[in-house]
C-alpha positions as CSV (number, residue, x, y, z in Angstrom):
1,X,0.0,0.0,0.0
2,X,1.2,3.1,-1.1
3,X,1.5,6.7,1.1
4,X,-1.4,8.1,-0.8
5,X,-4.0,5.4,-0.1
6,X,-3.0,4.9,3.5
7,X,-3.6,9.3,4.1
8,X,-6.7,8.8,2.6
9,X,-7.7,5.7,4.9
10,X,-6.9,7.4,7.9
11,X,-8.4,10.8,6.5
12,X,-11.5,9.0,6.8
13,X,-11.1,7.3,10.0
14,X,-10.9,10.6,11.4
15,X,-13.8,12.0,9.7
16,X,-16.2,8.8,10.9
17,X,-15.2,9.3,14.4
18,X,-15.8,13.2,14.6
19,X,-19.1,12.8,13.5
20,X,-20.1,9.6,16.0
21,X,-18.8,12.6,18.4
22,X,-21.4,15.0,17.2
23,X,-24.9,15.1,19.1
24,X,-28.2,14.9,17.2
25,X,-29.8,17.8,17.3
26,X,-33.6,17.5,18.9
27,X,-32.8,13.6,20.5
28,X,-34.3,13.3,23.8
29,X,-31.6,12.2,26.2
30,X,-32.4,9.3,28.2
31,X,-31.6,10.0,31.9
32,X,-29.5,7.0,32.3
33,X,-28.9,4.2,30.2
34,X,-30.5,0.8,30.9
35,X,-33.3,2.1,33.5
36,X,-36.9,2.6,32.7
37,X,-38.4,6.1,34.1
38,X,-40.2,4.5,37.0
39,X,-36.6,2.9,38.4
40,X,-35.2,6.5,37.7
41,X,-35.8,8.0,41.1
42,X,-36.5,4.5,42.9
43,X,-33.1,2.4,42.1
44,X,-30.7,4.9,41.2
45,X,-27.0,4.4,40.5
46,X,-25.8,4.3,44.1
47,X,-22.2,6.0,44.1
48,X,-21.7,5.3,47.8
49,X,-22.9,7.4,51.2
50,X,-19.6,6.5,52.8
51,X,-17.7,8.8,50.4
52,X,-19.1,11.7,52.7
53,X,-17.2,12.3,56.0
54,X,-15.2,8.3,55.5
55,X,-14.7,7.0,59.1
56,X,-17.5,9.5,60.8
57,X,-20.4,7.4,60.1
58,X,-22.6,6.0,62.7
59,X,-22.9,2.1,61.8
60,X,-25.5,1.3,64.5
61,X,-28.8,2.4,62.8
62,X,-28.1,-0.1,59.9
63,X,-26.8,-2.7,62.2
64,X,-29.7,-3.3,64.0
65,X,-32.4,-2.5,61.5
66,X,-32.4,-6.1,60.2
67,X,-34.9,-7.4,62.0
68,X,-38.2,-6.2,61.1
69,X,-40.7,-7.4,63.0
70,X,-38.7,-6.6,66.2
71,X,-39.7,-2.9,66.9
72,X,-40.9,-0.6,69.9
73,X,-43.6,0.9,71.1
74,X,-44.9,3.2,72.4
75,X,-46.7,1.3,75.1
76,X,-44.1,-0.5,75.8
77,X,-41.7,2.2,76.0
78,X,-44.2,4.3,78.7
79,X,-44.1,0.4,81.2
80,X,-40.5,0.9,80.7
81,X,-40.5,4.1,81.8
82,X,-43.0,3.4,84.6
83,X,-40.8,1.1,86.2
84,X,-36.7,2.1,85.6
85,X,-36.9,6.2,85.7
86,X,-35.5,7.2,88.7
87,X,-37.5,10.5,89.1
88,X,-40.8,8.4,89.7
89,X,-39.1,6.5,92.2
90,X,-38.0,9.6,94.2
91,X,-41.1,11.2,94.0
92,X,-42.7,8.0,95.8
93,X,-40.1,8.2,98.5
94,X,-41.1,11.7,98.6
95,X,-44.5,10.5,99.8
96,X,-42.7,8.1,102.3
97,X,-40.9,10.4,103.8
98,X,-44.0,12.5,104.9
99,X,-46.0,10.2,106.1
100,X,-42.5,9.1,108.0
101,X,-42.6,12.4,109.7
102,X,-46.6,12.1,110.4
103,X,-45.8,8.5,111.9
104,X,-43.0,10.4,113.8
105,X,-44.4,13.7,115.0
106,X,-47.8,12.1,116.5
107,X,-45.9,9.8,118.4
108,X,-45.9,10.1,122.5
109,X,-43.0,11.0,124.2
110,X,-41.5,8.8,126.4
111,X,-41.4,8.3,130.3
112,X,-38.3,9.6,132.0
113,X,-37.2,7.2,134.4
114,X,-34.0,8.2,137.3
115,X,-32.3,7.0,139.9
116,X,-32.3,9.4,142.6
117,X,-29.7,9.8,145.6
118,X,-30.1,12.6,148.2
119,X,-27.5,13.5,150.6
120,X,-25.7,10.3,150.6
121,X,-23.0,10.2,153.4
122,X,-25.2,12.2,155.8
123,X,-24.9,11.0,159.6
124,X,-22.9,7.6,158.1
125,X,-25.4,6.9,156.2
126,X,-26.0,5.8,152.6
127,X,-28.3,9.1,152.0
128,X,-31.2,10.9,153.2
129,X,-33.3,9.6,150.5
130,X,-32.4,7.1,147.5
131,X,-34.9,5.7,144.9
132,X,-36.1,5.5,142.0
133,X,-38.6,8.1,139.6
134,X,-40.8,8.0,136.9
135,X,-41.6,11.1,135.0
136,X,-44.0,11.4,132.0
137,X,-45.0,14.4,129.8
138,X,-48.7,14.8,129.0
139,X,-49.0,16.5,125.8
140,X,-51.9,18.7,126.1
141,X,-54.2,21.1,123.1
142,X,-53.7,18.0,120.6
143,X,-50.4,19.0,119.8
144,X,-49.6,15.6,118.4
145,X,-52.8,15.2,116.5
146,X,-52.3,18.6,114.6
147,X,-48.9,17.6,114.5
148,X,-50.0,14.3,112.7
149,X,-52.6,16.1,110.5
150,X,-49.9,18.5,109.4
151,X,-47.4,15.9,107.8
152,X,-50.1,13.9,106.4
153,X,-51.3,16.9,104.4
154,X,-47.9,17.4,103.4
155,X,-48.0,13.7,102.1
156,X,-50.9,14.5,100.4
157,X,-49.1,17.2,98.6
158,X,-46.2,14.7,97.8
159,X,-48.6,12.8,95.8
160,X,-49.9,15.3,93.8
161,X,-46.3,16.4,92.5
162,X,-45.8,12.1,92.3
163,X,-48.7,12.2,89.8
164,X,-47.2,16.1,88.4
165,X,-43.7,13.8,87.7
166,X,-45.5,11.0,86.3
167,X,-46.9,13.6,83.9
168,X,-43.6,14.5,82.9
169,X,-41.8,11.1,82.2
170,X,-44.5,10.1,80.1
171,X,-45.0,13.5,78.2
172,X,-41.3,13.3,77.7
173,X,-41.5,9.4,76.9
174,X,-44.0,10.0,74.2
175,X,-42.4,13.7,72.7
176,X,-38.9,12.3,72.5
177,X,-40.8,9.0,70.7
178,X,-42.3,10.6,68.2
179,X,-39.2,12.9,67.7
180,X,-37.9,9.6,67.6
181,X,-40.4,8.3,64.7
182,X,-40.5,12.0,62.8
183,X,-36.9,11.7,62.4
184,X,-36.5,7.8,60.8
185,X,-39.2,8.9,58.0
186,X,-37.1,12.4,57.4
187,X,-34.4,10.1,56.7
188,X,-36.4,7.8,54.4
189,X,-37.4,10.8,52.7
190,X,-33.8,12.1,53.0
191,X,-32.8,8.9,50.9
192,X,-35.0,10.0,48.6
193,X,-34.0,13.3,47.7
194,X,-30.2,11.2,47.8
195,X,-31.3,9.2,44.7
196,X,-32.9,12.2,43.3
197,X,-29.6,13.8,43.3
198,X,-27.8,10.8,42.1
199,X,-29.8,10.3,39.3
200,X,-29.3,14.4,38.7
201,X,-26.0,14.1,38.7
202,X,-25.8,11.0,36.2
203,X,-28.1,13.2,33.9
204,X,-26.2,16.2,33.9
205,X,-22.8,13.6,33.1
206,X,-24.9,12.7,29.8
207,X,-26.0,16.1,28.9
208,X,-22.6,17.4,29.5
209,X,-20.9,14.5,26.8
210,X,-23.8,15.3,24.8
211,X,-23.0,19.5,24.4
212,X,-26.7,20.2,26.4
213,X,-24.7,21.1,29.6
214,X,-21.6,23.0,30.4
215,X,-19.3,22.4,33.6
216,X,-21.0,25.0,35.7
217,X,-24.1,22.5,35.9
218,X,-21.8,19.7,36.2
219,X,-20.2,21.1,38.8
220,X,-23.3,22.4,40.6
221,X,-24.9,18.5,40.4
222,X,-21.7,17.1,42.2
223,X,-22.0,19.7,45.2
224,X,-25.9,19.0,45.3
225,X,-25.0,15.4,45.7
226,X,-22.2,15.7,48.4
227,X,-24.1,18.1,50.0
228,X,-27.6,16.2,50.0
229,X,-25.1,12.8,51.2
230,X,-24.6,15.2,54.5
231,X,-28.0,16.1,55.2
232,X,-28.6,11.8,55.0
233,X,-25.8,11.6,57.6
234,X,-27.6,14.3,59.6
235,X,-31.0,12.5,59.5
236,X,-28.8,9.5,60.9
237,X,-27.4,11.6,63.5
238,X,-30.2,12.8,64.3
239,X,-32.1,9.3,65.0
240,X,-29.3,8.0,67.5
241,X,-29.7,11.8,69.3
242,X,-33.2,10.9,70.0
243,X,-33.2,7.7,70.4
244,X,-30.5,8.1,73.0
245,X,-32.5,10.8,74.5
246,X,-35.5,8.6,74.7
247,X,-33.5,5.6,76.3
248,X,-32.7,7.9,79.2
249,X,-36.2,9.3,80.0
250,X,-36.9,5.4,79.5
251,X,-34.6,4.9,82.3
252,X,-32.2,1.8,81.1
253,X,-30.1,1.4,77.6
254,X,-31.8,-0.1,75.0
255,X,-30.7,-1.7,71.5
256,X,-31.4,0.5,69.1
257,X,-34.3,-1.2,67.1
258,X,-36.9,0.8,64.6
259,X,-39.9,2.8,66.3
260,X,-43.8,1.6,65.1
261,X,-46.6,4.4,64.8
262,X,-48.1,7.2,63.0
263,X,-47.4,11.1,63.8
264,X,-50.7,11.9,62.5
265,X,-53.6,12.2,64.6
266,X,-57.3,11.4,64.6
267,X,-58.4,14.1,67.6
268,X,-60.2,16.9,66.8
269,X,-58.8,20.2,67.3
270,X,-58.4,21.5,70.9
271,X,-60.3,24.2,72.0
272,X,-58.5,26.8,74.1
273,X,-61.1,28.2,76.6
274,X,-61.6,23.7,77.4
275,X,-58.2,23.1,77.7
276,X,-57.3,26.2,79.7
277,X,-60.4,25.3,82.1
278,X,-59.2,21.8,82.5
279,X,-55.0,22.6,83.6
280,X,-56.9,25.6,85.6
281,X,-58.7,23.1,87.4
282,X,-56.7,19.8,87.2
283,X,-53.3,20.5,87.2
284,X,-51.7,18.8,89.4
285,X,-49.5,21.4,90.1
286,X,-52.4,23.4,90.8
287,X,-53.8,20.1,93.0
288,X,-50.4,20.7,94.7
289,X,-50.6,24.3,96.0
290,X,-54.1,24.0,97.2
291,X,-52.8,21.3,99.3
292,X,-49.9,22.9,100.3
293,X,-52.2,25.7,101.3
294,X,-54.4,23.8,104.0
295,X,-51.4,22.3,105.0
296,X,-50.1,25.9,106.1
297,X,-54.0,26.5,107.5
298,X,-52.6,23.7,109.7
299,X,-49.8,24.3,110.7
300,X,-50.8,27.9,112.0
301,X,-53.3,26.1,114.4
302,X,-50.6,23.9,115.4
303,X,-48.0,27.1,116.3
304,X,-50.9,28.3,117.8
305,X,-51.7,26.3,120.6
306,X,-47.8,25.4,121.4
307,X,-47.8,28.2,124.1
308,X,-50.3,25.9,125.9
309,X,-47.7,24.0,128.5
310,X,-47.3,20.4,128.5
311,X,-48.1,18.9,132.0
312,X,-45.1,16.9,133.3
313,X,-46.1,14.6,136.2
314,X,-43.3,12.0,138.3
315,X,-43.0,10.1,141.1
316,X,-41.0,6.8,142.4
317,X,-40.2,5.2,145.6
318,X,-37.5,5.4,147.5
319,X,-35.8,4.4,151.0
320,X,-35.2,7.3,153.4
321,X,-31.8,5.6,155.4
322,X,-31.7,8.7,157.8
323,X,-35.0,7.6,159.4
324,X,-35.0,4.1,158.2
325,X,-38.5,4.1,156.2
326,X,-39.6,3.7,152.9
327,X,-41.4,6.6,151.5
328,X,-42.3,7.9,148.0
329,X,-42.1,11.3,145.9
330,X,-44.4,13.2,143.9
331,X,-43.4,15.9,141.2
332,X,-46.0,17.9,138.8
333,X,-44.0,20.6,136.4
334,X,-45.3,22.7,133.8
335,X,-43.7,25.7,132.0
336,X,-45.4,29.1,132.4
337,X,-45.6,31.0,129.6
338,X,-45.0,34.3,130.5
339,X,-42.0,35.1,128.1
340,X,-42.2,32.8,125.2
341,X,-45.2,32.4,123.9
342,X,-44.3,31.1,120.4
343,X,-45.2,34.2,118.9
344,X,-42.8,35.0,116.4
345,X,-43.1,30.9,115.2
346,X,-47.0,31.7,115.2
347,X,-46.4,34.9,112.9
348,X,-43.8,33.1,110.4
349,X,-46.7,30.6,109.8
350,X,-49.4,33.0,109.6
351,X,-46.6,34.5,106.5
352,X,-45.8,31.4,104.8
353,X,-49.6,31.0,105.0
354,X,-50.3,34.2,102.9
355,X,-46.9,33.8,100.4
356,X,-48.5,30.3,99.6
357,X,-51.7,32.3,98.6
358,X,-50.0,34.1,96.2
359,X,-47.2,31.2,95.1
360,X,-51.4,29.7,94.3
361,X,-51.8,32.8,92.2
362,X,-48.2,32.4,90.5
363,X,-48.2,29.2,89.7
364,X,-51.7,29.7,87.6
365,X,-50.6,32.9,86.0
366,X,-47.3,30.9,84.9
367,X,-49.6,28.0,83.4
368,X,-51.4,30.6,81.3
369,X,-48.4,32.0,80.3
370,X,-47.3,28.3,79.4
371,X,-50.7,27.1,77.7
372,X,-50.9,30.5,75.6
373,X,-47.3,29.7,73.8
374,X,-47.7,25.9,73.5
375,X,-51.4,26.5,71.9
376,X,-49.5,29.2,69.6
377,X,-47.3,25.9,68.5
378,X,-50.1,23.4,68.2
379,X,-52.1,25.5,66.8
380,X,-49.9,26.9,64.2
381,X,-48.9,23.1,62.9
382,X,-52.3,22.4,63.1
383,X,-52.7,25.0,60.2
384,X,-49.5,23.9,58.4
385,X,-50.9,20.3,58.3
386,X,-54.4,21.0,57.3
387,X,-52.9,23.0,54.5
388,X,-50.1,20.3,53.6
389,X,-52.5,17.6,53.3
390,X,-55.3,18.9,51.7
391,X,-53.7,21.4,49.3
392,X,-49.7,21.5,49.0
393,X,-48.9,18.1,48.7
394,X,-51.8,16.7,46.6
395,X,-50.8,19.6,44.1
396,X,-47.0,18.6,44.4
397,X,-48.1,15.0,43.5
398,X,-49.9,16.3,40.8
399,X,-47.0,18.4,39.5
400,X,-44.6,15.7,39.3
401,X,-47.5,13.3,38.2
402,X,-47.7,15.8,34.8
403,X,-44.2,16.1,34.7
404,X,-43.2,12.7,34.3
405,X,-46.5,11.8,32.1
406,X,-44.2,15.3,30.2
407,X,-41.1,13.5,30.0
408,X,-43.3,10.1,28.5
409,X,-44.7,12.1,25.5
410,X,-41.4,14.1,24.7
411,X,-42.6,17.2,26.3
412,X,-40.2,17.7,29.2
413,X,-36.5,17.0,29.8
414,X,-35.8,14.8,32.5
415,X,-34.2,17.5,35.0
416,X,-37.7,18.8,35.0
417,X,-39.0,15.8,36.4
418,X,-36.3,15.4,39.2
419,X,-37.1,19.2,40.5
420,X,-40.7,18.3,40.6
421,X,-40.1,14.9,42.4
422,X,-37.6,17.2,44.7
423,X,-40.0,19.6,45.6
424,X,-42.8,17.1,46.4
425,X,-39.9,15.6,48.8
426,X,-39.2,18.7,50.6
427,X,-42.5,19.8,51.3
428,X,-42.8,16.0,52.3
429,X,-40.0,16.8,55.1
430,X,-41.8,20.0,56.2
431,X,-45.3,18.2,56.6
432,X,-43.2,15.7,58.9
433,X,-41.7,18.5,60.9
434,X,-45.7,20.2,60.8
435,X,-46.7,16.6,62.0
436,X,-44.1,16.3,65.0
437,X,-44.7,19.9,66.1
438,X,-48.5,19.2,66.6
439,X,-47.9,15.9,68.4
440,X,-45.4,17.8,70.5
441,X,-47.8,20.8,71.6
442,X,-50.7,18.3,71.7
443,X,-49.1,15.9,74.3
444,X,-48.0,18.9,76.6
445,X,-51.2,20.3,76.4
446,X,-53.2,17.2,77.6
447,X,-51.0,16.5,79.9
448,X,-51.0,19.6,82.0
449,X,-48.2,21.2,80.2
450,X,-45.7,19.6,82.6
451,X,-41.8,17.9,80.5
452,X,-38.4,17.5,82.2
453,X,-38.5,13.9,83.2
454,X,-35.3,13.4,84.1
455,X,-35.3,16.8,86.5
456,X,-35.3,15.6,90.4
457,X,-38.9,15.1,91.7
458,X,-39.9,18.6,93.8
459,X,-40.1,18.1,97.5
460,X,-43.7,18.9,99.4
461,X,-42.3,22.3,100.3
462,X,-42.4,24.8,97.2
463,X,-38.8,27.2,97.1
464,X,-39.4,30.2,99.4
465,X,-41.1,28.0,102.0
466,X,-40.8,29.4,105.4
467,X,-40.4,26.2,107.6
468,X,-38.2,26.9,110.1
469,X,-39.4,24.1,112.8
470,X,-36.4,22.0,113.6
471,X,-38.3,19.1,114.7
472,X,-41.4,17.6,113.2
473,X,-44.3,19.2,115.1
């Protein structure tokens, strides 16, 4: 073969394999090759999570997620709860301890008994007068009943801030839950939005080698991709946070396993002026500082009757050696009151009587306050979810509905459909977020506005109490 005929040869090699390089004008690029359009945003090509943030990964949400039909509940989490947090356990000892101090402070006090020598060595004898005596206090104005009374009213307001922590465990058992339960379907719609960008990113590839996109889009796809891997990773995070959290209000560590239920709710919508009536009324830390208040009523008749003196009677037998004959002795003591006539005790309860009157006041001024910005929250995602569900989403649907039927007839490039399909996802998130917020509100509402179950259980004696008796009376 001659020069001449190979240049020509390879003249048209060169010619055949510049135009194979040339795009067809007006061709509809498929997305990616080898995938229908319904696997397009369902099985994308999976370039691999673990490219973002290598070695920072949490492994235990995948670990344990094998297992389906072993999940929790949220029954099962509240028993849980019931039985391991410590807070419910100290607010029962709470109760023990009063009715400790009731037990204690009606009890009688007990006979002095003494061995008495007189004079011993007088004349050579072994004492005028040795014996022995027997001296008993009689408790007089029903000191010890009002005593009694006193610390079992206290008890009484020891159970009403038992039931007031019960109320928080199990408000926090069941918020912390369904954060728990908001946040695995974020991150199944997370994944989503992860294939969405996948399958973006392989589409831009294609329309870049086919001239339809430039670098700045190809460029703008790979960012969307890494950054979309993080906010996966987040959602991950965000799962062990809560599910961590809810372990502790659970009171013991528990495998991680997935959480069963629905956010959304079939109660009607809760009327303010019903609600505020009820925590007015049943509160239980309302309950509380009634209680506490007749317990002051009580203790003020108990200062007031502790001038009254106790009668203190002895006597005992003895052997008189000086005139060789057994006699006895007879004592009866009481305290006049001339001096000390428990006033200023009398006045401190007749105080702590009025500031619990007021701490009454306070504490229903500060559950107002407290039901006015929770209802603000409920009832705000109340409005977001009514709207999400009956217009946003459906119309979303719809959009990317058209937009793929689009893309079937030839109508619309595929990128369109994958900004539809990631709209519809993050309105999807936000009606999640909507959804939690309203459980949220809605579980601190009916139950009395009262969290913070892992706070120490409050003792029967509000701060600023003025109790300033050293001994259970």
């Amino acid at each position: 073969m001659d020069a001449s005929i190979l240049s020509k040869l390879l003249g048209s090699l060169a010619i055949s394999i510049a135009l194979l390089a040339i795009p067809v004008q007006g061709q509809q690029l498929a997305p990616t090759a080898q995938q229908t359009i319904e696997k397009m945003l369902t099985e994308p090509q999976d370039i691999g999570l673990d490219t973002a943030a290598p070695g920072t990964r949490w492994n235990g949400l995948t670990t344990n997620q094998g297992n389906a039909t072993e999940v929790h509940t949220l029954n099962g989490m509240l028993e849980l709860a019931a039985r391991s947090n410590p807070t419910i356990l100290q607010a029962q000892y709470q109760i023990t301890g009063q009715l400790a101090k009731a037990q204690q402070a009606g009890l009688y006090p007990n006979p002095m008994i003494a061995y008495i020598a007189e004079n011993i060595g007088v004349e050579g004898t072994a004492g005028e007068w040795q014996g022995a005596e027997l001296e008993q206090r009689f408790v007089t104005a029903g000191k010890l009943q009002l005593s009694r009374d006193k610390y079992l009213q206290r008890a009484k307001v020891a159970e009403h801030l038992a039931v007031a922590q019960q109320f928080r465990v199990c408000n926090d058992v069941r918020i912390h839950y369904f954060k728990t339960l908001a946040a695995q379907q974020i991150l199944d719609l997370q994944k989503e939005l992860l294939k969405t960008a996948e399958d973006d990113l392989a589409t831009t590839r294609e329309m870049f080698n086919a001239g339809q996109a430039n670098q700045v889009d190809l460029h703008r796809a790979n960012s969307e991709l890494r950054r979309q891997q993080l906010s996966v990773l987040q959602a991950e995070n965000r799962i062990r946070r809560e599910f961590l959290q809810l372990s502790s209000l659970v009171g013991m560590e528990l495998a991680f396993l997935p959480l069963s239920g629905d956010l959304r709710t079939a109660s009607d919508l809760i009327d303010y002026d019903t609600v505020a009536q009820r925590v007015l009324s049943q509160s239980p830390e309302i309950l509380a500082a009634h209680s506490k208040l007749r317990e002051d009523q009580i203790t003020i008749n108990r200062e007031s009757v502790e001038w009254v003196p106790d009668v203190i009677v002895g006597g005992g037998v003895g052997r008189n050696f000086e005139a060789n004959d057994t006699t006895g002795a007879l004592s009866v003591r009481m305290e006049l009151p001339i001096y000390d006539r428990n006033q200023g005790t009398y006045r401190q309860a007749q105080a702590d009587y009025v500031r619990q009157q007021k701490e009454i006041l306070r504490t229903e001024m500060d559950l107002k306050m407290r039901l006015a910005m929770q209802y603000e929250t409920y009832l705000t995602a109340a409005q977001h979810v009514l709207t999400y569900e009956e217009m946003v989403l459906p119309q979303l649907k719809q959009a990317y509905a058209t937009s793929l039927q689009g893309y079937k007839e030839d109508r619309l490039a595929w990128p369109h459909v994958l900004h539809s399909y990631r709209d519809y996802t993050l309105r999807r998130i936000e009606y999640t977020e909507q959804l939690l917020a309203r459980r949220t509100s809605e579980v601190l509402i009916n139950g009395f506005l009262l969290h913070g179950g892992l706070n120490p259980a409050p003792g029967a004696t509000p701060p600023g109490h003025l109790d300033a008796t050293p001994n259970p009376r």
